[in-house]
LUMTORPA-229399 format. One record per atom (N, C-alpha, C): x, y, z. Coordinates in steps of 0.2 Angstrom, whole numbers, padded with zeros to 4 digits, always signed. Example, Ala and Ser with C-alpha at 12.3 -4.5 7.8 and 13.67 -1.06 7.14 Angstrom:
2
+0066-0028+0039+0062-0022+0039+0066-0016+0039+0064-0011+0035+0068-0005+0036+0064+0000+0039
//
This chain:
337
-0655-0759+0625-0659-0756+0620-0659-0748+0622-0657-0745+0618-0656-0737+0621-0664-0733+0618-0666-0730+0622-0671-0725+0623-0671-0719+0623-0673-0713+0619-0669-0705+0621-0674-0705+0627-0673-0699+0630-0676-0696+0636-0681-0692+0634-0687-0691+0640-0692-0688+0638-0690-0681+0632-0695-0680+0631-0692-0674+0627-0694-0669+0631-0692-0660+0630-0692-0655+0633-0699-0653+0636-0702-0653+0627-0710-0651+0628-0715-0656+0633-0714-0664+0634-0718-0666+0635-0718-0666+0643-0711-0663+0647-0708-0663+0653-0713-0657+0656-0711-0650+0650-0713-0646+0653-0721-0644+0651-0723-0651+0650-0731-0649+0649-0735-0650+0659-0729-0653+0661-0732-0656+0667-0730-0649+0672-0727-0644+0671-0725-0640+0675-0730-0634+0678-0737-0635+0676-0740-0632+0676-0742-0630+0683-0741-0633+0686-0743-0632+0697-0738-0629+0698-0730-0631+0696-0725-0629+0700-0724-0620+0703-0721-0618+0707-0722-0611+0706-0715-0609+0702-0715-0601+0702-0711-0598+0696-0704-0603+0698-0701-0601+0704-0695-0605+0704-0694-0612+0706-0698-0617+0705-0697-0622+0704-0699-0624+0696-0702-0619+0693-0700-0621+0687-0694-0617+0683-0690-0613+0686-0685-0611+0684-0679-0618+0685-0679-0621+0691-0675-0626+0693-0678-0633+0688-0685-0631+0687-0686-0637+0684-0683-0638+0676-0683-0631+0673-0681-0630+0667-0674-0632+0667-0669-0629+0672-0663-0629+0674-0661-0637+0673-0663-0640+0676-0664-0649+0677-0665-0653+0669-0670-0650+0667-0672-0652+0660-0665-0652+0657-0662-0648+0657-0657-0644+0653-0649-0649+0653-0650-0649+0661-0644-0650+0663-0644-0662+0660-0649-0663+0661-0650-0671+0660-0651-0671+0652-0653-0667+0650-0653-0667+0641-0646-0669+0639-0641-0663+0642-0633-0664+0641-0630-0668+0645-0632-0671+0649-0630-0678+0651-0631-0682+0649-0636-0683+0644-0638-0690+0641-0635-0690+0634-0635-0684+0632-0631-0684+0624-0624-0685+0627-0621-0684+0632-0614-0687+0631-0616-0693+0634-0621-0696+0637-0622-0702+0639-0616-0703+0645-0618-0696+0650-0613-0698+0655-0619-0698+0662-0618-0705+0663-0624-0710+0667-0621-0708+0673-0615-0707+0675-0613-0707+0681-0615-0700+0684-0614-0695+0681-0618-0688+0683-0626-0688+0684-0627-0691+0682-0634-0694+0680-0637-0694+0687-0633-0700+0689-0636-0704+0697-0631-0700+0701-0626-0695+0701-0623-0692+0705-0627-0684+0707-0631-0682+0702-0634-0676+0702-0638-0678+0707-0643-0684+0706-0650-0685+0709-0650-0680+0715-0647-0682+0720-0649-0679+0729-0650-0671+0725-0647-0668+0724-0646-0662+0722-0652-0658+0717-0654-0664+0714-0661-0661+0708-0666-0660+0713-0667-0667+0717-0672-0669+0723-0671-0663+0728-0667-0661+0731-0668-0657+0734-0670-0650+0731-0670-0648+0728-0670-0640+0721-0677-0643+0721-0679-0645+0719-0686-0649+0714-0690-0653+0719-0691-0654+0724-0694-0662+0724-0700-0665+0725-0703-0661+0723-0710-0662+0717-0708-0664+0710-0701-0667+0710-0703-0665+0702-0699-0676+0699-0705-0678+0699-0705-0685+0699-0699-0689+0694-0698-0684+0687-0695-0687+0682-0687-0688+0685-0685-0686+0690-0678-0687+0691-0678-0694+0693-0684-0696+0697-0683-0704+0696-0682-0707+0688-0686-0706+0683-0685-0708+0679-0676-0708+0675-0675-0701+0674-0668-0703+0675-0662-0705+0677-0663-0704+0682-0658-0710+0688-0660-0718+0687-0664-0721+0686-0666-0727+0684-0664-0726+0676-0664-0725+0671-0662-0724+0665-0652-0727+0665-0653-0721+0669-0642-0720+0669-0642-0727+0673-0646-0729+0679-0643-0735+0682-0644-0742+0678-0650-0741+0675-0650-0746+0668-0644-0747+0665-0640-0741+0660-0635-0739+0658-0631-0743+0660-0628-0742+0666-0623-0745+0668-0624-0750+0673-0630-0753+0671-0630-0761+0673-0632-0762+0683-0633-0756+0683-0634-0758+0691-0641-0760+0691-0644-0763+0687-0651-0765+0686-0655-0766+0695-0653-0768+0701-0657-0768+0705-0660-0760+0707-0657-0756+0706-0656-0748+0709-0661-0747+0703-0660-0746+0696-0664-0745+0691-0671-0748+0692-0671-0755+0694-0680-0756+0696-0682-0752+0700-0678-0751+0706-0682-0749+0712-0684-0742+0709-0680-0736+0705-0681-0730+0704-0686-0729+0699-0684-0734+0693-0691-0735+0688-0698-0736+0692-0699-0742+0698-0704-0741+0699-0707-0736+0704-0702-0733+0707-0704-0726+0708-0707-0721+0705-0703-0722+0698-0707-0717+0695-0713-0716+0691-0714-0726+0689-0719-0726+0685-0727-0726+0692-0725-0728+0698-0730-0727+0703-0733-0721+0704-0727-0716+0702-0731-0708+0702-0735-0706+0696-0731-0707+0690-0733-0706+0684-0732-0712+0678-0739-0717+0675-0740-0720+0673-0740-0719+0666-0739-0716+0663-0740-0710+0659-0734-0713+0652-0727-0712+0655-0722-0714+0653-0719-0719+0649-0721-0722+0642-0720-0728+0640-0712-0733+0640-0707-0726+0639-0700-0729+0640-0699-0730+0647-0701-0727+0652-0700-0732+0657-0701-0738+0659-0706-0740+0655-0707-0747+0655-0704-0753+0653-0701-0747+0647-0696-0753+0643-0690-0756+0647-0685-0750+0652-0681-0747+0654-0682-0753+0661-0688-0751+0663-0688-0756+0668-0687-0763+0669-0692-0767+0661-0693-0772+0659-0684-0776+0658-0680-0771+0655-0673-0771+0652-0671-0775+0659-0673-0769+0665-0669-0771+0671-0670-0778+0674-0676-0780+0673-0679-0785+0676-0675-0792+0674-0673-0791+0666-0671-0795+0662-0663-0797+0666-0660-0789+0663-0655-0791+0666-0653-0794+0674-0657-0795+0677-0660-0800+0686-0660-0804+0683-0662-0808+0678-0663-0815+0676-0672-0816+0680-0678-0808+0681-0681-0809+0683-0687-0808+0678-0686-0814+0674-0691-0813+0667-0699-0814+0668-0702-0816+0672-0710-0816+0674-0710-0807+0674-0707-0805+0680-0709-0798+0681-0708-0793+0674-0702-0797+0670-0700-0793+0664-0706-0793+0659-0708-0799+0659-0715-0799+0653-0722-0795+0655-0722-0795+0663-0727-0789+0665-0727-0783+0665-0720-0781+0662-0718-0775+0664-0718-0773+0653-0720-0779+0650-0719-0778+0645-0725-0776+0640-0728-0781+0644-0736-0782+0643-0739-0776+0642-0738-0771+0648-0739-0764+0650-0736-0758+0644-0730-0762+0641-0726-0756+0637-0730-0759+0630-0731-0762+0629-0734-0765+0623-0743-0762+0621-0744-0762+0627-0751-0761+0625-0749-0750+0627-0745-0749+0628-0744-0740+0627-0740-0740+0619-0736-0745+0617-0733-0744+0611-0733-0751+0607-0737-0751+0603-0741-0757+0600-0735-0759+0594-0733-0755+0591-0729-0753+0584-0722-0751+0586-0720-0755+0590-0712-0752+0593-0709-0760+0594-0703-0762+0589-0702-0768+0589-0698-0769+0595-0696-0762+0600-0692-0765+0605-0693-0770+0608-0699-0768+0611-0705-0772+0615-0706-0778+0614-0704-0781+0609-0705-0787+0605-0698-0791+0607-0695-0787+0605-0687-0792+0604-0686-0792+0614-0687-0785+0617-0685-0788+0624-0689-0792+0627-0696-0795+0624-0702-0801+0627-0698-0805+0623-0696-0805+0616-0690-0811+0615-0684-0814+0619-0681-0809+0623-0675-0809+0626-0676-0810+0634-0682-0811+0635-0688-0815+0641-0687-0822+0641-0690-0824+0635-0692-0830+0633-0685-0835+0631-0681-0830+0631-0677-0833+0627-0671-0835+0635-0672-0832+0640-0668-0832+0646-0672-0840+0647-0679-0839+0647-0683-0844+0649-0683-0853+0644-0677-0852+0638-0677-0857+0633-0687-0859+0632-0690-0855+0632-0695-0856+0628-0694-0853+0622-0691-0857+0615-0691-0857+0611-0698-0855+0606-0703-0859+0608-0709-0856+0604-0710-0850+0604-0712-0846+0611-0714-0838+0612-0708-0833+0607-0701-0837+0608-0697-0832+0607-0698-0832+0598-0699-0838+0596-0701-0837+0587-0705-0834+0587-0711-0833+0591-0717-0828+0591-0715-0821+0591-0713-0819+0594-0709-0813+0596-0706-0810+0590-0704-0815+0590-0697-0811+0584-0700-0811+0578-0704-0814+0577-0709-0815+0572-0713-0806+0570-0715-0806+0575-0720-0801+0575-0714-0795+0577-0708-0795+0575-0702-0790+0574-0702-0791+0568-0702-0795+0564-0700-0796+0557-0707-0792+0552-0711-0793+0556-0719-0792+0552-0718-0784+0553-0716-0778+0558-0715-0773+0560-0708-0770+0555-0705-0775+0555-0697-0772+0552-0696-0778+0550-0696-0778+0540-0695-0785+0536-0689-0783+0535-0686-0777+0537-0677-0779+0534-0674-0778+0539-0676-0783+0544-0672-0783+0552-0667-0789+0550-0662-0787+0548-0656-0792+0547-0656-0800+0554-0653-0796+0560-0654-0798+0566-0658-0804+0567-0663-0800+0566-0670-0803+0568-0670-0813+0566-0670-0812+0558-0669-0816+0554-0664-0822+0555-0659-0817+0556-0654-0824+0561-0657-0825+0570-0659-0823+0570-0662-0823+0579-0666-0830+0577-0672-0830+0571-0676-0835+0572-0672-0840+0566-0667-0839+0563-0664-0847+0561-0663-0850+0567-0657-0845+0573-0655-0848+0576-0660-0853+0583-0666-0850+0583-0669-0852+0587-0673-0860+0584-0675-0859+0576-0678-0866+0574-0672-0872+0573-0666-0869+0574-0661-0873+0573-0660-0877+0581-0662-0873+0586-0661-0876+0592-0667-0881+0593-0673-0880+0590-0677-0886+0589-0677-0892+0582-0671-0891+0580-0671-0895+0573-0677-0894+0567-0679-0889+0568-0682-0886+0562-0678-0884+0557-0675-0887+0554-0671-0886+0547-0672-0882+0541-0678-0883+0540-0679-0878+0532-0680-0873+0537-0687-0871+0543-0689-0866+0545-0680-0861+0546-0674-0864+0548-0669-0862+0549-0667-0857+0542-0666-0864+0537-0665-0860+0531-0666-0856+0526-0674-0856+0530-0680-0850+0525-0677-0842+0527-0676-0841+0536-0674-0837+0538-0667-0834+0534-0662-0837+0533-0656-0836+0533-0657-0836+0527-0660-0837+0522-0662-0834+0515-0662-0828+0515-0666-0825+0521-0668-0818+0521-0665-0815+0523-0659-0817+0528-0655-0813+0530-0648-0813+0525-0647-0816+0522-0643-0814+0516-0645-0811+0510-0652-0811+0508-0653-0808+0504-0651-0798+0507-0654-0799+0513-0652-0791+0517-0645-0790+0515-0640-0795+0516-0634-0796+0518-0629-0804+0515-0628-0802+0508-0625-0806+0504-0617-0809+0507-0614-0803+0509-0607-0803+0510-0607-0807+0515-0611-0810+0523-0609-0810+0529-0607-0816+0526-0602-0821+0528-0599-0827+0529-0603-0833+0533-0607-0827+0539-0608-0834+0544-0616-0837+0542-0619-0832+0538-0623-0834+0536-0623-0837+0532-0619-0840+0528-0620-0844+0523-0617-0850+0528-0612-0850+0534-0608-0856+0536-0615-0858+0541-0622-0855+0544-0626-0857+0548-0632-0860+0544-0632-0860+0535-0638-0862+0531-0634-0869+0528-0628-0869+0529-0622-0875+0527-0625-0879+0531-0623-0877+0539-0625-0883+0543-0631-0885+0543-0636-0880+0543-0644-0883+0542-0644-0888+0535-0644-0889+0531-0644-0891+0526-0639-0899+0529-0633-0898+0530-0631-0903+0533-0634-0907+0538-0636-0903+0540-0641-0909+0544-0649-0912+0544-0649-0910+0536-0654-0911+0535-0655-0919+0530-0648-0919+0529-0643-0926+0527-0647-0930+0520-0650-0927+0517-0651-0928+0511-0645-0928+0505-0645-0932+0500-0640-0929+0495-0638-0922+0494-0647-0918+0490-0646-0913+0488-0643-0907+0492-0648-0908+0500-0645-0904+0505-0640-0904+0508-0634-0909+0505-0626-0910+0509-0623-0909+0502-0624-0908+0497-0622-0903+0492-0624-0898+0492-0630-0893+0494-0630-0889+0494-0624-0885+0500-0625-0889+0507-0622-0887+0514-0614-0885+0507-0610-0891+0503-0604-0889+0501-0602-0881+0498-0609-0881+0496-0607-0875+0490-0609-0867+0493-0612-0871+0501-0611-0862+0505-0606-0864+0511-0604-0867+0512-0595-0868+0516-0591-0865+0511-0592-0868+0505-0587-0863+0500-0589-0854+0497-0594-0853+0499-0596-0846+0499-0592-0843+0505-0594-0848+0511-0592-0845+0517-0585-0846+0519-0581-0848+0514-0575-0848+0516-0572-0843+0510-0573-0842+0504-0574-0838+0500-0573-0830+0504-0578-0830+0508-0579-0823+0510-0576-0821+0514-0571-0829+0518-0565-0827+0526-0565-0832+0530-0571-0835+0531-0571-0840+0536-0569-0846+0536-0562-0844+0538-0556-0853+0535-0555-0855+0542-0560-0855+0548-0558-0859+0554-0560-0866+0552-0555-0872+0558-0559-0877+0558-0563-0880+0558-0566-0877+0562-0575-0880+0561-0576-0881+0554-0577-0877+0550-0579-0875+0543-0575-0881+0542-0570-0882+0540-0566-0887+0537-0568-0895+0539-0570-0896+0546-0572-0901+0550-0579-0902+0546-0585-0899+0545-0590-0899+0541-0588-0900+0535-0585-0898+0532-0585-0899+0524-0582-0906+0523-0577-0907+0526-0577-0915+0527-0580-0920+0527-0585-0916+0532-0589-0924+0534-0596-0922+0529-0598-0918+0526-0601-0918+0517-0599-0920+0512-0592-0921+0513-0587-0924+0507-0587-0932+0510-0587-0933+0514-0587-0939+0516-0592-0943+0514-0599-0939+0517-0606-0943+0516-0606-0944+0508-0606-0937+0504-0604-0940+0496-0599-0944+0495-0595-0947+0499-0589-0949+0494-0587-0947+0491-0585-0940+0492-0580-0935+0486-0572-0936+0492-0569-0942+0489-0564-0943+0495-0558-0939+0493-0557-0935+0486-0553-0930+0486-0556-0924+0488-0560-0921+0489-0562-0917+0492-0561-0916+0499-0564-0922+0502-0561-0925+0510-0553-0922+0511-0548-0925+0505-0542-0927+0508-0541-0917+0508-0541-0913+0501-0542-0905+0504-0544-0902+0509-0549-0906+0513-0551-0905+0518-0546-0903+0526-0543-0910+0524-0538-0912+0528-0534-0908+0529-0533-0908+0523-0524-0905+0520-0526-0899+0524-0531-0894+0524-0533-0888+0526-0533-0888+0536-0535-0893+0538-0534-0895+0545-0529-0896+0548-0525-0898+0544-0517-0899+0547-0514-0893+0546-0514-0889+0542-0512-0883+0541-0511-0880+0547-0519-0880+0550-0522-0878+0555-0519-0879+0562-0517-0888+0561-0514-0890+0568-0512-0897+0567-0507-0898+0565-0501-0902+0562-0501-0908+0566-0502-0907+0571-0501-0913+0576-0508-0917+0579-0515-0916+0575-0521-0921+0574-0520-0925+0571-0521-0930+0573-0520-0937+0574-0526-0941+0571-0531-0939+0574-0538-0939+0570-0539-0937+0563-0538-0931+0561-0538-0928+0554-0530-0931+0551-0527-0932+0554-0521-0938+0549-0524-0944+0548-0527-0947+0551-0531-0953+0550-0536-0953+0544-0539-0947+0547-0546-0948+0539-0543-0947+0532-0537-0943+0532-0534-0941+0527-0531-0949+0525-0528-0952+0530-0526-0958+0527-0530-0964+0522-0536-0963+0528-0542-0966+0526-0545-0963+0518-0545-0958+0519-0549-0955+0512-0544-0958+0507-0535-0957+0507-0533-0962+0502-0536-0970+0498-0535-0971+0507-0535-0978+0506-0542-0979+0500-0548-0975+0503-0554-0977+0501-0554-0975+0492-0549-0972+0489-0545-0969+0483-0540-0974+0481-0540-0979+0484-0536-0984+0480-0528-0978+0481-0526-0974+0484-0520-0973+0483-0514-0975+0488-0513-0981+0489-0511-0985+0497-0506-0982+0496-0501-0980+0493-0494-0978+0495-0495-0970+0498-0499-0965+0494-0501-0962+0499-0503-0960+0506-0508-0967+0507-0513-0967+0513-0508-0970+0519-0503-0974+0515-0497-0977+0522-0494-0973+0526-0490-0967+0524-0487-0963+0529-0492-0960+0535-0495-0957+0532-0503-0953+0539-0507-0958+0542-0506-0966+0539-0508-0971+0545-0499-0973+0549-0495-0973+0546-0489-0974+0551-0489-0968+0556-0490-0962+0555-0489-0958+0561-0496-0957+0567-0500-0962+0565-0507-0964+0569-0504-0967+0574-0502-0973+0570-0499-0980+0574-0492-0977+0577-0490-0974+0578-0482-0972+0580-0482-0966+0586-0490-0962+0583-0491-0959+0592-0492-0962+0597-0490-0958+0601-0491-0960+0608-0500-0955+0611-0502-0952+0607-0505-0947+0607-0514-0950+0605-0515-0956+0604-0522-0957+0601-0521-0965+0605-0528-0967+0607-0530-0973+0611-0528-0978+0606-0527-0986+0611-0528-0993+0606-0535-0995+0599-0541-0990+0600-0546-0992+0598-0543-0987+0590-0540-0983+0590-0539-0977+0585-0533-0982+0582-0528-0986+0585-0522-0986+0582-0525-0992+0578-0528-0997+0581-0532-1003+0579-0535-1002+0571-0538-0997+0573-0542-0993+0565-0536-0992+0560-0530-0990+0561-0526-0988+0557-0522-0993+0554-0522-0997+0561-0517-1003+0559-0522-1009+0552-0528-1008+0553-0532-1013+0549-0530-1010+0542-0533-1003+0543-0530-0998+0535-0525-0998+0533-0517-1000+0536-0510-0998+0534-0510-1007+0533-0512-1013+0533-0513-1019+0533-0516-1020+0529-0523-1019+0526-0525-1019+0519-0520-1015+0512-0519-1008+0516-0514-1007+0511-0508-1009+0510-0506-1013+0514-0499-1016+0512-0503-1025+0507-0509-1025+0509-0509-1032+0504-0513-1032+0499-0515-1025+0497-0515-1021+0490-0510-1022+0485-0504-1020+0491-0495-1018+0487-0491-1023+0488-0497-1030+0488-0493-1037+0489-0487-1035+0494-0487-1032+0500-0484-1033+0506-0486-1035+0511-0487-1046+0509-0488-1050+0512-0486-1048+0520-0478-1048+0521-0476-1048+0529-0476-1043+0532-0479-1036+0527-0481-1031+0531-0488-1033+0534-0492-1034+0530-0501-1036+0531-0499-1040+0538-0496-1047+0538-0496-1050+0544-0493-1047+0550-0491-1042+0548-0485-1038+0553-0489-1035+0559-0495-1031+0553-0498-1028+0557-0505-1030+0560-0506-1038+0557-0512-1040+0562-0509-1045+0568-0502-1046+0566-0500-1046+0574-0500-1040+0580-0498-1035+0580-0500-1028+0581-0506-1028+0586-0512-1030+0580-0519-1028+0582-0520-1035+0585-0519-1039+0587-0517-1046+0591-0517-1041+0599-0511-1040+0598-0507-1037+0602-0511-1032+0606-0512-1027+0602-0515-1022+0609-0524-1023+0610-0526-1026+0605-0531-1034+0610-0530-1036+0614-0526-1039+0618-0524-1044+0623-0524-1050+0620-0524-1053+0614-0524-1060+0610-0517-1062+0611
//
């Protein structure tokens, strides 16, 4: 979460003790870490320090900077140590709290982060940073609840926070809260019509919510969400099994046909395709994709067994009595009977 640096005026409102030329070195420093941070060059940052400190070292905010840049680049233990240097001298500071907070996070040390957060939150009450990083606390610590809280109270701060919206589908969806999933993701598409995954994450909420309506509806945003690009298998492996729970078995078999596209050599999705035939009355179709079930070497006795029962009904559909017997010898067979 990027923070500007103090600004000029409120640096040099502290300057007021220094004598003439430590504030000239101080202005100097001002100067010089303004143009480090607009190129966003952290390593100057932490390389200047010895050098400021020496010139200045009265002059407390070079901690803050050096913990800033070492945030930046992730050396998060150096970042605490120098954050809390600087907010020890000077308390004053709200973004270093955050900065610190940030660092703690990144330790995986989230007690200290929410203390450090508590403190940025009651200096900056209307700042949803502070919110989403006690989310991303809680969220290190899988408590679920705080982090709906959190995000919650970013939403209530900034109601067209896209993110957000999906931050808290995904989180009521890790508790199986269904609709609370799909309320959210209503909102986040209403933001943002076009995103695909958003319609493919309110699909599966609805599909698991396993009602008629809502395993129709799951169909008709897999098909938004594939509409807008998203033609991986997953999507195609759900739609199927929405087409299934309906009984839409030509739907199912498009499904298939879309899977194998995908990867010719599933053995599993040859099977349901065979199956979806067969359940279609269309045996002479369903027979080939149950003979390359039964003909791999690629799929367990318990799979082939399934297939042989399907390719054995449908041979005595198509009055092919000695194929029917053929294959419940087969399934004999790799039974042990």
């Amino acid at each position: 979460m990027k923070k500007t640096v103090l600004t000029l005026a409120l640096i040099i409102s502290s300057m007021t003790l220094f004598a003439q030329s430590e504030e000239e070195n101080t202005i100097k420093w001002i100067n010089t870490y303004s143009e480090y941070n607009n190129a966003q060059n952290w390593d100057a940052m932490i390389q200047n320090f010895d050098q400021c400190i020496k010139e200045i070292p009265s002059w407390d905010f070079a901690y803050y900077y050096k913990g800033m840049a070492e945030y930046h680049k992730k050396d998060y233990a150096n970042a605490v140590k120098d954050l809390n240097t600087f907010t020890s001298k000077i308390d004053s500071v709200s973004a270093a709290y955050l900065f610190l907070a940030q660092s703690y996070n990144g330790l995986k040390q989230t007690d200290k982060a929410l203390e450090t957060l508590a403190l940025y939150t009651q200096k900056e009450p209307e700042d949803k940073n502070g919110y989403i990083e006690m989310a991303n606390s809680y969220i290190q610590m899988k408590d679920y609840d705080n982090y709906i809280q959190m995000m919650n109270k970013v939403v209530s701060l900034d109601p067209k926070n896209e993110s957000a919206y999906k931050n808290l589908a995904s989180a009521y969806g890790m508790q199986k809260k269904w609709q609370e999933s799909i309320d959210n993701l209503n909102k986040a598409i209403e933001l943002n019509p076009q995103n695909a995954d958003y319609y493919f994450d309110r699909a599966t909420a609805n599909y698991s919510i396993k009602t008629p309506e809502s395993v129709k509806a799951a169909v008709e945003d897999f098909d938004k969400a594939e509409q807008l690009g998203k033609t991986d298998a997953k999507l195609y492996n759900y739609k199927y099994a929405c087409h299934s729970v309906l009984k839409d078995y030509k739907g199912a078999i498009e499904d298939c046909n879309k899977l194998l596209e995908i990867n010719p050599e599933d053995m599993t999705v040859t099977y349901y395709r065979g199956d979806a035939n067969y359940k279609l009355q269309q045996f002479k179709e369903a027979i080939p994709d149950l003979d390359k079930v039964i003909a791999s070497d690629k799929v367990d006795n318990r799979v082939k067994i399934n297939a042989l029962n399907r390719r054995g009904a449908c041979k005595q559909k198509l009055n092919d009595l000695k194929g029917a017997q053929a294959d419940m010898e087969m399934i004999k067979k790799l039974q042990g009977k």
